[in-house]
Every structure is written in structure tokens, then in C-alpha cells.
PDBQT receptor file of N, H, CA, C and O in Angstrom, charges set to zero:
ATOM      1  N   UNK A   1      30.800  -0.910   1.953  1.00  0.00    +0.000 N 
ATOM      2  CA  UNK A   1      29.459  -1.243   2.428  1.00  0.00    +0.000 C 
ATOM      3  C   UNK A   1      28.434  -0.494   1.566  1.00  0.00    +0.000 C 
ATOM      4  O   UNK A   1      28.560   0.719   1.398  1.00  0.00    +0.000 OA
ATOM      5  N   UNK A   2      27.288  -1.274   0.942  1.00  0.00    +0.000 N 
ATOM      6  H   UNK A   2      27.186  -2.259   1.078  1.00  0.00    +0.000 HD
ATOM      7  CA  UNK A   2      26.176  -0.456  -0.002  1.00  0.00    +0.000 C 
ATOM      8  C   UNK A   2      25.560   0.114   1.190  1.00  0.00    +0.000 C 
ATOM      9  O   UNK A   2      25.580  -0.252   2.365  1.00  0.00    +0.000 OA
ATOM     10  N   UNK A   3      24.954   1.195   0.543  1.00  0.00    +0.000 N 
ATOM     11  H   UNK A   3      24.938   1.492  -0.412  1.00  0.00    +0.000 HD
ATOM     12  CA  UNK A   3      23.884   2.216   0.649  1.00  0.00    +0.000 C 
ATOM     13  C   UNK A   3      22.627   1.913   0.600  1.00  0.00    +0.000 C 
ATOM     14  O   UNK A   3      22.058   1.971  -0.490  1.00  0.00    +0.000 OA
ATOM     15  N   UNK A   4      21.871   1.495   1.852  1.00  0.00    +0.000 N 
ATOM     16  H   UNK A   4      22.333   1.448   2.737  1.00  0.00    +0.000 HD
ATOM     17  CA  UNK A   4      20.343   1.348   1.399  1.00  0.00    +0.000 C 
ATOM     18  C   UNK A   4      19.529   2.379   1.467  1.00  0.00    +0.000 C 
ATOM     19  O   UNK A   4      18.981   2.593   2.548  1.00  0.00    +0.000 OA
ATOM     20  N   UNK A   5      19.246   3.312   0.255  1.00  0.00    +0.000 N 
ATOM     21  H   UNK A   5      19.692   3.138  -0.623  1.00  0.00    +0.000 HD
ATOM     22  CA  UNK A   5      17.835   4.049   0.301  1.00  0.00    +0.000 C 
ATOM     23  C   UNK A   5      16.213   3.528   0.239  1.00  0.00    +0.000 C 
ATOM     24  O   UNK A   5      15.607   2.753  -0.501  1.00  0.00    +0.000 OA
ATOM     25  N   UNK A   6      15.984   4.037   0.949  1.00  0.00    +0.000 N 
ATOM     26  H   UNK A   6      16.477   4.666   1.550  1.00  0.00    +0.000 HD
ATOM     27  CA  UNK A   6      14.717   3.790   0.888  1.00  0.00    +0.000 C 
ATOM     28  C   UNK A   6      13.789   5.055  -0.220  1.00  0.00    +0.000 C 
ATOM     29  O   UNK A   6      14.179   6.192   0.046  1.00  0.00    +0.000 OA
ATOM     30  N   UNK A   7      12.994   5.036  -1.037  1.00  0.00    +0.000 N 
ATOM     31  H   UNK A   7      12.677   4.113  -1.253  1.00  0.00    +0.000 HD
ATOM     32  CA  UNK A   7      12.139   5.926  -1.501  1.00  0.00    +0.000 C 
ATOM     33  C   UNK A   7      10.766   6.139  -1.076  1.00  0.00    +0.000 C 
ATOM     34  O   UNK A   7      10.014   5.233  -1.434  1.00  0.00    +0.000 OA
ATOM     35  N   UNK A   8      10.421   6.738  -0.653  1.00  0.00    +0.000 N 
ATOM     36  H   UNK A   8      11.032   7.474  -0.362  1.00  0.00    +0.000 HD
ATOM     37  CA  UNK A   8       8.779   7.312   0.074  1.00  0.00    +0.000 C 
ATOM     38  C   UNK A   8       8.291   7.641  -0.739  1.00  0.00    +0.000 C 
ATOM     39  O   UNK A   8       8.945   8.515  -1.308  1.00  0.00    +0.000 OA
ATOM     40  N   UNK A   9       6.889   7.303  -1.455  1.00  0.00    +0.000 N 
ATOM     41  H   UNK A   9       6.358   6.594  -0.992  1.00  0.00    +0.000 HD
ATOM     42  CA  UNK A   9       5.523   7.621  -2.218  1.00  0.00    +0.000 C 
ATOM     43  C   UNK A   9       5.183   8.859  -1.805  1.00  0.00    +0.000 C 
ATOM     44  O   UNK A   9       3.979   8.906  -1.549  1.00  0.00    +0.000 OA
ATOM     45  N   UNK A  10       5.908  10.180  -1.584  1.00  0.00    +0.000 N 
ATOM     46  H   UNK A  10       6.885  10.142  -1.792  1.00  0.00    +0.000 HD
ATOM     47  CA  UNK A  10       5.353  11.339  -0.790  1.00  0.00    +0.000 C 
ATOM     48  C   UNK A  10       4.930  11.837  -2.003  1.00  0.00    +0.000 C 
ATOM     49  O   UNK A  10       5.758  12.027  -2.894  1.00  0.00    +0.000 OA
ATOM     50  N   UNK A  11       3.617  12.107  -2.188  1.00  0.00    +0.000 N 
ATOM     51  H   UNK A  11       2.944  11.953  -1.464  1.00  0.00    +0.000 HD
ATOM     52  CA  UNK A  11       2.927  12.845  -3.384  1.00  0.00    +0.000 C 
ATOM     53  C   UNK A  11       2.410  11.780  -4.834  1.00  0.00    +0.000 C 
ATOM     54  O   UNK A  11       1.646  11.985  -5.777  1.00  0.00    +0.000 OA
ATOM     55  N   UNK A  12       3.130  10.785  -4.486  1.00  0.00    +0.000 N 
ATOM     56  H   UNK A  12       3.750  10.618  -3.720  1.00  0.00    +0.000 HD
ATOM     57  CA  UNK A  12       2.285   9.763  -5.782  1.00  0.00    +0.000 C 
ATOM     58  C   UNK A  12       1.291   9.038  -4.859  1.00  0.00    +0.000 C 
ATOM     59  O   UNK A  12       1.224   8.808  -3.651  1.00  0.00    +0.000 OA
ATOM     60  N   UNK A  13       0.528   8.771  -5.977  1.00  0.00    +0.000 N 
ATOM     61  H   UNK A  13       0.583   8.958  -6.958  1.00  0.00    +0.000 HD
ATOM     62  CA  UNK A  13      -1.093   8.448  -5.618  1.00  0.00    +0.000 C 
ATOM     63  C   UNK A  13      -1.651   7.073  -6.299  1.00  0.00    +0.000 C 
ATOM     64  O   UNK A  13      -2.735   6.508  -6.153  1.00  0.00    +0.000 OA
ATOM     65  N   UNK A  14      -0.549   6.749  -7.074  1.00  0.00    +0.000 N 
ATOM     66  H   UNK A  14       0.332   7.208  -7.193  1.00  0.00    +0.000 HD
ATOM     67  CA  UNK A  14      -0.937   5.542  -8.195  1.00  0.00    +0.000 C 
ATOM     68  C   UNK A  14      -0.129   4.581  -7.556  1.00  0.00    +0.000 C 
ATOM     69  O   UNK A  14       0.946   4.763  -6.985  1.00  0.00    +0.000 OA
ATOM     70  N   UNK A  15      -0.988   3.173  -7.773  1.00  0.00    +0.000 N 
ATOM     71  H   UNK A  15      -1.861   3.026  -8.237  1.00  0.00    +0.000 HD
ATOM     72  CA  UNK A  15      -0.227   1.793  -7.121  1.00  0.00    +0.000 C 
ATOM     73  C   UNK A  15       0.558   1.639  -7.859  1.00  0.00    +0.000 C 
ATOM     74  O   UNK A  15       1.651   1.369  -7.361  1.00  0.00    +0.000 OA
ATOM     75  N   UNK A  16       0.489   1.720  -9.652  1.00  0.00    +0.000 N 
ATOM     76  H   UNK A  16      -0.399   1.939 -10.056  1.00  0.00    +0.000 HD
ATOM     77  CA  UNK A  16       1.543   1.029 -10.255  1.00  0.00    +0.000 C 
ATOM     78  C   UNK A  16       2.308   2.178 -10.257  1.00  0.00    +0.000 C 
ATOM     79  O   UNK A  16       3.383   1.802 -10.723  1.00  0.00    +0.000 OA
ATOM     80  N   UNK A  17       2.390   3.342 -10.014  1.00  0.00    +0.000 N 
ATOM     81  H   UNK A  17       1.516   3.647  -9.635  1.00  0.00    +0.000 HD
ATOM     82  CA  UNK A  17       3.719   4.086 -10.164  1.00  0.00    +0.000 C 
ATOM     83  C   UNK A  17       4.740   3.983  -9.279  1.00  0.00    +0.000 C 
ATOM     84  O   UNK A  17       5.949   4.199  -9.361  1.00  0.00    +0.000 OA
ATOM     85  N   UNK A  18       3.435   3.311  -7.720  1.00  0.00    +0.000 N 
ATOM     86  H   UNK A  18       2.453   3.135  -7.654  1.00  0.00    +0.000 HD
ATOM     87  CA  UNK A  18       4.836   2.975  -6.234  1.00  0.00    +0.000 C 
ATOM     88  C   UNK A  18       5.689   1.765  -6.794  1.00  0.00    +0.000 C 
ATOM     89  O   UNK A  18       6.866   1.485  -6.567  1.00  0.00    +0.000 OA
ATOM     90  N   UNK A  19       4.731   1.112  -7.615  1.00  0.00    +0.000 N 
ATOM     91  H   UNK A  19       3.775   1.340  -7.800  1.00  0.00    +0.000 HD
ATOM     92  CA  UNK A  19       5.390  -0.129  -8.282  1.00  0.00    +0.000 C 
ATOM     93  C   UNK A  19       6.188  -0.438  -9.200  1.00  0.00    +0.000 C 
ATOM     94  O   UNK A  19       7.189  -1.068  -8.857  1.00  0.00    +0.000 OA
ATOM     95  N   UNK A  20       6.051  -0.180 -10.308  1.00  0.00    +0.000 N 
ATOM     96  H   UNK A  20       5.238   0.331 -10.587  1.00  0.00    +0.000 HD
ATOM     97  CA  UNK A  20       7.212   0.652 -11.298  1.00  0.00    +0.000 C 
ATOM     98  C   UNK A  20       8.222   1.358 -10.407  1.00  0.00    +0.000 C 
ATOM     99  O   UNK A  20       9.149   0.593 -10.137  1.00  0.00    +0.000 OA
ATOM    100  N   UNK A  21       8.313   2.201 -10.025  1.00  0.00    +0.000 N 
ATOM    101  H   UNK A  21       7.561   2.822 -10.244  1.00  0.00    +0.000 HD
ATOM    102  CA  UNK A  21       9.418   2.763  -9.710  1.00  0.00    +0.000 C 
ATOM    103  C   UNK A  21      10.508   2.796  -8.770  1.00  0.00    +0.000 C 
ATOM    104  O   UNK A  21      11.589   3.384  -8.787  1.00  0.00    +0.000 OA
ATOM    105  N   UNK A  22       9.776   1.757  -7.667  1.00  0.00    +0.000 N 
ATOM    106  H   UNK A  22       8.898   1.278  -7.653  1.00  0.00    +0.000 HD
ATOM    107  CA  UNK A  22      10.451   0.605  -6.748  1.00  0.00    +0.000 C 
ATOM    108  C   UNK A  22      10.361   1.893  -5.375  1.00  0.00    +0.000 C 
ATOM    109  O   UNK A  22      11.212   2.050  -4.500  1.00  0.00    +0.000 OA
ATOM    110  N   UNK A  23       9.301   2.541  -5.517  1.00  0.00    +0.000 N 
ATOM    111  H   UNK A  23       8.609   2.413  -6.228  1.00  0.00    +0.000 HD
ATOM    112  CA  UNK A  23       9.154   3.089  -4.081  1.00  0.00    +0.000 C 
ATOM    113  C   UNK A  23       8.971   1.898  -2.534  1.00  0.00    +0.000 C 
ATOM    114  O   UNK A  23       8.755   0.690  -2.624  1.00  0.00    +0.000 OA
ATOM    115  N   UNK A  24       9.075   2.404  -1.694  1.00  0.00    +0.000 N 
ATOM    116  H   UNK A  24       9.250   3.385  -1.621  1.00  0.00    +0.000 HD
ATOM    117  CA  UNK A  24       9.298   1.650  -0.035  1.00  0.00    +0.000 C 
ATOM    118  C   UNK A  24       7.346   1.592  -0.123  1.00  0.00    +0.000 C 
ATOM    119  O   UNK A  24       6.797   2.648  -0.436  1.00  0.00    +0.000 OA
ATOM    120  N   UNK A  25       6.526   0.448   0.140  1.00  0.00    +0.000 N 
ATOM    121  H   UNK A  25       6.973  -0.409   0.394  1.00  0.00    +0.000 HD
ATOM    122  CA  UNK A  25       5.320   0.040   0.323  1.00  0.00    +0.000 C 
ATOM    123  C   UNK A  25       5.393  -0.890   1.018  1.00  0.00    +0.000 C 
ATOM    124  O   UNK A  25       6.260  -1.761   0.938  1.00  0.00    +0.000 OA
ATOM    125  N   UNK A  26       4.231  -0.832   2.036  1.00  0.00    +0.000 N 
ATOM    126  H   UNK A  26       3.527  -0.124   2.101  1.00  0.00    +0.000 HD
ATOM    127  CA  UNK A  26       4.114  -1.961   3.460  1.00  0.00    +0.000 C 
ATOM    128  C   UNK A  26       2.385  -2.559   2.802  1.00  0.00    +0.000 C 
ATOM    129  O   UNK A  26       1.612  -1.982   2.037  1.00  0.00    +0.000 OA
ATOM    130  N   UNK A  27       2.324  -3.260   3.159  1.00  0.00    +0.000 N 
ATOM    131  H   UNK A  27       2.952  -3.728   3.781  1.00  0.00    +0.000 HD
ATOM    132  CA  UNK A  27       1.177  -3.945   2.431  1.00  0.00    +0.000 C 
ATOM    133  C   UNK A  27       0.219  -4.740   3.537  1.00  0.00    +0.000 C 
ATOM    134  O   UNK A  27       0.099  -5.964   3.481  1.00  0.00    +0.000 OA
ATOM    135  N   UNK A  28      -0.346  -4.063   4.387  1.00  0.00    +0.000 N 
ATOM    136  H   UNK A  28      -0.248  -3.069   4.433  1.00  0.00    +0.000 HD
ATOM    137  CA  UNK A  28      -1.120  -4.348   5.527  1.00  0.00    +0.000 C 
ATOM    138  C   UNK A  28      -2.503  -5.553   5.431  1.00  0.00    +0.000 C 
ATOM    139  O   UNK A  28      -3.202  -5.901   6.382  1.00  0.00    +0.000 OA
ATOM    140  N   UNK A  29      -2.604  -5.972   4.156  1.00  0.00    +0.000 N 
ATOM    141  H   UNK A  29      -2.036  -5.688   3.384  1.00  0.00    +0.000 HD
ATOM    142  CA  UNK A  29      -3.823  -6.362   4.095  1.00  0.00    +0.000 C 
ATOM    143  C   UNK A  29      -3.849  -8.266   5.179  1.00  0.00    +0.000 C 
ATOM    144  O   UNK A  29      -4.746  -8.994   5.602  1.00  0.00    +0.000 OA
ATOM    145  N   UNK A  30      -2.384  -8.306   5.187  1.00  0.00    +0.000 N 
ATOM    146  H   UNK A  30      -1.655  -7.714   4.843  1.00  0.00    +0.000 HD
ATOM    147  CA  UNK A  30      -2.211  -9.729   6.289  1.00  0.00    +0.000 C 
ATOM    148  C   UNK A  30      -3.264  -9.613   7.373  1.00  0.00    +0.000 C 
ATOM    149  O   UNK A  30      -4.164 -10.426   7.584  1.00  0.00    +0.000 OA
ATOM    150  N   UNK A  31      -2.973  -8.243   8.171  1.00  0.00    +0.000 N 
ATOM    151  H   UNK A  31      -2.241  -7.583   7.999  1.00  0.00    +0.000 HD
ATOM    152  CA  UNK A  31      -3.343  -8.085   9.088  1.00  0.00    +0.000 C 
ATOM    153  C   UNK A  31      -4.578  -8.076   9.271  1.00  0.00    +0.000 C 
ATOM    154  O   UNK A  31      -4.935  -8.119  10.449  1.00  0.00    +0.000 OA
ATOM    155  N   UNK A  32      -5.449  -8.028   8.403  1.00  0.00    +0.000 N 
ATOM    156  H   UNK A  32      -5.160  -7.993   7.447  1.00  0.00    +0.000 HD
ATOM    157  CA  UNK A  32      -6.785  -8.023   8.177  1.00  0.00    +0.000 C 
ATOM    158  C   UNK A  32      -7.926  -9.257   8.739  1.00  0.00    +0.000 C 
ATOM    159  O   UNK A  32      -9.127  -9.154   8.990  1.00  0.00    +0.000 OA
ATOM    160  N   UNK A  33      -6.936 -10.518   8.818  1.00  0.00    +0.000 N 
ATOM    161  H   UNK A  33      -5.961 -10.602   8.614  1.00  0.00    +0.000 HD
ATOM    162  CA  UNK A  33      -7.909 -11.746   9.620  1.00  0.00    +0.000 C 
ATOM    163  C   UNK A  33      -7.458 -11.551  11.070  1.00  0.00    +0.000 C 
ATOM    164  O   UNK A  33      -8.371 -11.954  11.791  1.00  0.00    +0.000 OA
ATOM    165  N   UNK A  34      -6.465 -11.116  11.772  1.00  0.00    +0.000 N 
ATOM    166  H   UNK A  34      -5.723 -10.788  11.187  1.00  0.00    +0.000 HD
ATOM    167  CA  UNK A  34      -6.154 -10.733  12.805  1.00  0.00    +0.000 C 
ATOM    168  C   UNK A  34      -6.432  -9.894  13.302  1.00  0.00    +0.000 C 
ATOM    169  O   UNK A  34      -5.841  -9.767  14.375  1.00  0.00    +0.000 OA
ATOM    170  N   UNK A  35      -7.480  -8.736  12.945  1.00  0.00    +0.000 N 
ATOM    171  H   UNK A  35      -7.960  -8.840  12.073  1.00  0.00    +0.000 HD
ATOM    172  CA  UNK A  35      -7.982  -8.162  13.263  1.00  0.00    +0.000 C 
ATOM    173  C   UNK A  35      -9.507  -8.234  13.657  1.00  0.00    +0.000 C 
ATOM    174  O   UNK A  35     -10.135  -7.578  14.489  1.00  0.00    +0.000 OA
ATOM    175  N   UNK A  36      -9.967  -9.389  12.669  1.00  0.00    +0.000 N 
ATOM    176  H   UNK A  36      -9.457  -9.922  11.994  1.00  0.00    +0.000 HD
ATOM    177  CA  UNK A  36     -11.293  -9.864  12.629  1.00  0.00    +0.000 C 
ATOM    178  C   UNK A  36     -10.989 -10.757  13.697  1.00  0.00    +0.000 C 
ATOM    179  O   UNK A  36     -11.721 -10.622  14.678  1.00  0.00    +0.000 OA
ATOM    180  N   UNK A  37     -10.075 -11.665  13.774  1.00  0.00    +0.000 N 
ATOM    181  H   UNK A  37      -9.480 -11.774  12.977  1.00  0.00    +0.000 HD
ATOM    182  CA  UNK A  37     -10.066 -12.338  15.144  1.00  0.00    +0.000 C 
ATOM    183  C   UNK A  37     -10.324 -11.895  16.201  1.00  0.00    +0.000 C 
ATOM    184  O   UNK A  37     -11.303 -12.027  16.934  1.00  0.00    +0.000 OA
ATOM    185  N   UNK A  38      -8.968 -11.086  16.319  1.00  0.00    +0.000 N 
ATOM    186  H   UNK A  38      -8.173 -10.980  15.723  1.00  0.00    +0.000 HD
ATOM    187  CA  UNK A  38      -9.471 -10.523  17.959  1.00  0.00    +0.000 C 
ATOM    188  C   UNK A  38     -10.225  -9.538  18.294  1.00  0.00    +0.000 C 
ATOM    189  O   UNK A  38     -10.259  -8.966  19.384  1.00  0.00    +0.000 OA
ATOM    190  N   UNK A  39     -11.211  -9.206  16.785  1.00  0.00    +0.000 N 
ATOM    191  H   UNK A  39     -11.183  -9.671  15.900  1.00  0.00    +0.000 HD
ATOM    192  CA  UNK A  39     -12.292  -8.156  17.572  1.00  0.00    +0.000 C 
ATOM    193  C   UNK A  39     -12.064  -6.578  17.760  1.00  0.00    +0.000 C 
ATOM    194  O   UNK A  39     -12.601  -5.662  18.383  1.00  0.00    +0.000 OA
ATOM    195  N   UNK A  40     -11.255  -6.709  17.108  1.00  0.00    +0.000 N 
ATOM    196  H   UNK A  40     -10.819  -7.453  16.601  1.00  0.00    +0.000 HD
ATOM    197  CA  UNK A  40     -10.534  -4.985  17.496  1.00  0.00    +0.000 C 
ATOM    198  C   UNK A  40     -11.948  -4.233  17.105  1.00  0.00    +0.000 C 
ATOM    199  O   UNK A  40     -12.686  -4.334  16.125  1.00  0.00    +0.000 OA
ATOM    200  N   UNK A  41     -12.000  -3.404  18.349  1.00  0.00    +0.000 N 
ATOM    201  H   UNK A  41     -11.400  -3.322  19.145  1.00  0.00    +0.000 HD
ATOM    202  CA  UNK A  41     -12.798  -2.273  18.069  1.00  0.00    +0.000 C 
ATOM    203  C   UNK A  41     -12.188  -0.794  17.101  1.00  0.00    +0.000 C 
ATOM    204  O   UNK A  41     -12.952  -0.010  16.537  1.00  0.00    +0.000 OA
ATOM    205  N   UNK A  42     -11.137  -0.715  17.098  1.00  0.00    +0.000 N 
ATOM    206  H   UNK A  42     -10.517  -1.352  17.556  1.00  0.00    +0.000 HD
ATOM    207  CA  UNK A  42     -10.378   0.717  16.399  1.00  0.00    +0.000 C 
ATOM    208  C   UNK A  42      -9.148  -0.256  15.885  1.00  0.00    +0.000 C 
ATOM    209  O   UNK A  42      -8.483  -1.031  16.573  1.00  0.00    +0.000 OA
ATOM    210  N   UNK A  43      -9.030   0.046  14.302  1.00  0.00    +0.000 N 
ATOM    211  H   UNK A  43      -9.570   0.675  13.743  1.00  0.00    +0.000 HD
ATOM    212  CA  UNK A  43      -8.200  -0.061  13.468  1.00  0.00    +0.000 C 
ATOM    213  C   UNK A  43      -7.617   1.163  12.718  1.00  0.00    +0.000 C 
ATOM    214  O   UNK A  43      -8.305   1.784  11.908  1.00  0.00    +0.000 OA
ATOM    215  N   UNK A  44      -6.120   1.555  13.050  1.00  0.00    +0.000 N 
ATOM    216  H   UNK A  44      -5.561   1.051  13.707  1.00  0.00    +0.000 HD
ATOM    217  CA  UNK A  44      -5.995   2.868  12.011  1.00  0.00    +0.000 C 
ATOM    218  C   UNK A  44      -4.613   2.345  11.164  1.00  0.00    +0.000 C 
ATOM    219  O   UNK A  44      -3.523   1.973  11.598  1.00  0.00    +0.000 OA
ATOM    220  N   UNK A  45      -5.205   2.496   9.543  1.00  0.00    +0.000 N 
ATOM    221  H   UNK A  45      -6.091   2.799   9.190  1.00  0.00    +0.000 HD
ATOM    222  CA  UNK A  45      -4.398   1.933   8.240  1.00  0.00    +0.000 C 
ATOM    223  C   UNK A  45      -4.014   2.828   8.188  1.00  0.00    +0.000 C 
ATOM    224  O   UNK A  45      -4.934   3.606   8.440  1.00  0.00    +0.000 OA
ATOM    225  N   UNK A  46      -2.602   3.676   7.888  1.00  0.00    +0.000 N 
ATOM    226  H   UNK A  46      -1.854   3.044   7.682  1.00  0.00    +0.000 HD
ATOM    227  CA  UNK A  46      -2.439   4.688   7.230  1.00  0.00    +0.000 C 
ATOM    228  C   UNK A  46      -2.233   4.299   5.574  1.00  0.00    +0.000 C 
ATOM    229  O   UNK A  46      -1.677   3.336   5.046  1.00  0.00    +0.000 OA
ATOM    230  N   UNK A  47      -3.089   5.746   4.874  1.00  0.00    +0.000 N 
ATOM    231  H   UNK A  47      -3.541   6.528   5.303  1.00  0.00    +0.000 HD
ATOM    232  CA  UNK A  47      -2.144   5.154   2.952  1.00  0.00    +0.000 C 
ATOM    233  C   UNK A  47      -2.548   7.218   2.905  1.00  0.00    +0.000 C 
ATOM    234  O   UNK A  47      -2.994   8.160   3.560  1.00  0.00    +0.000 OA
ATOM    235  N   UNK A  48      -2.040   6.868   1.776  1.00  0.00    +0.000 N 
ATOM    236  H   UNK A  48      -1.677   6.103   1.244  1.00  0.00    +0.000 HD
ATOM    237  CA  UNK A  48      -1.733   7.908   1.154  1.00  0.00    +0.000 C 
ATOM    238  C   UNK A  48      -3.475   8.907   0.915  1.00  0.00    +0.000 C 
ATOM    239  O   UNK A  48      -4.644   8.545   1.043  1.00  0.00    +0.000 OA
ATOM    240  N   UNK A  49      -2.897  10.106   0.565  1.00  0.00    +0.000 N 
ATOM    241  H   UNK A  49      -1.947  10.400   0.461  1.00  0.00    +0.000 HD
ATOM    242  CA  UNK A  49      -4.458  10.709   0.881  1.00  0.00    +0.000 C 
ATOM    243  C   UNK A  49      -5.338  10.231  -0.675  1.00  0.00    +0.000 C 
ATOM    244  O   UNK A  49      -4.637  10.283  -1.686  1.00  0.00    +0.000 OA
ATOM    245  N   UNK A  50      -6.693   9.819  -0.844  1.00  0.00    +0.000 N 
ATOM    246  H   UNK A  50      -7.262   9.776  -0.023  1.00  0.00    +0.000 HD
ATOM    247  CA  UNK A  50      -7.395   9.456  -2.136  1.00  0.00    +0.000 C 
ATOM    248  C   UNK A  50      -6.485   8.471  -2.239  1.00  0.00    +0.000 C 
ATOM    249  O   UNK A  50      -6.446   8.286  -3.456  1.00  0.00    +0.000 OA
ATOM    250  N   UNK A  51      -5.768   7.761  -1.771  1.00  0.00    +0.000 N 
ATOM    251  H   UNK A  51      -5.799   7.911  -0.783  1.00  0.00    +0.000 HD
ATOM    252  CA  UNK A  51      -5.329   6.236  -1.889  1.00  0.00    +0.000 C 
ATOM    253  C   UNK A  51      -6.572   5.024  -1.719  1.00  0.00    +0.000 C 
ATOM    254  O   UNK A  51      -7.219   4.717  -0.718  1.00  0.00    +0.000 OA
ATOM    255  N   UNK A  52      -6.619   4.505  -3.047  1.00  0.00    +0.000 N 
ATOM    256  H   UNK A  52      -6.094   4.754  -3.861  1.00  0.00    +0.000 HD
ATOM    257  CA  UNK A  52      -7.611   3.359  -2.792  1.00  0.00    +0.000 C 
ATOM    258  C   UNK A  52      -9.092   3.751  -2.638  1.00  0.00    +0.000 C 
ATOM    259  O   UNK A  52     -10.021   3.062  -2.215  1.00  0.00    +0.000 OA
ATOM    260  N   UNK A  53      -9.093   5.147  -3.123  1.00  0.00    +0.000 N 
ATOM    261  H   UNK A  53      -8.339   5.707  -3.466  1.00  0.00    +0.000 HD
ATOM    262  CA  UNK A  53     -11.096   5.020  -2.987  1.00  0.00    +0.000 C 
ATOM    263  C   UNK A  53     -11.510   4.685  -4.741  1.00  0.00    +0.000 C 
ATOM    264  O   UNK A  53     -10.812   4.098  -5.569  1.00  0.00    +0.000 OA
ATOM    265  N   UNK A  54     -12.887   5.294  -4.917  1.00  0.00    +0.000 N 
ATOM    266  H   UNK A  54     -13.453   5.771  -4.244  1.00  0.00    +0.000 HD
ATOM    267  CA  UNK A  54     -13.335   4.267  -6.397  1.00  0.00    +0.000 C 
ATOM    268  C   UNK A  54     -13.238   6.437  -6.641  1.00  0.00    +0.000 C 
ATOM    269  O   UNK A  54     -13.477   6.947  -7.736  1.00  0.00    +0.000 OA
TER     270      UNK A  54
């Protein structure tokens, strides 16, 4: 029976390095019209810390 590891982005900060290197990434942005639907007052995304600002 194989071995599934998973790898965690713990300490990388770069998209293409989670990407390149075949780290475990959940990609939440689906959820984003379903949220506008039903109005949610409190949404919490987790990402990585300085993930995704300019």
C-alpha cells in the first residue's frame, strides 16, 4: 500500500514555490460567490502570514 504525504507550506511565502514543489494548497476562492450569496456577515480565510498582500 503507497504512502500518502502530504507537504505543508510552513514558512514558504511564495505561490510558485507551493507550486513548484508540490506542497498541500486548498484554494478557497470557489467559495467566494457563496459567500456573496448568502450574505455572510464574518468570513475567516486562513493563508499564510504576508500571503497575498501587494
Amino acid at each position: 500500500m503507497a504512502k500518502i504525504v502530504n507537504k505543508y507550506p510552513v514558512g514558504i511565502q511564495t505561490f510558485s514555490k507551493i507550486r513548484e514543489n508540490g506542497y498541500f494548497y486548498i484554494d478557497k476562492t470557489q467559495f467566494i460567490v457563496d459567500f456573496r450569496e448568502k450574505q455572510m456577515s464574518y468570513v475567516f480565510l486562513s493563508r499564510p502570514r504576508r500571503f497575498g498582500k501587494s
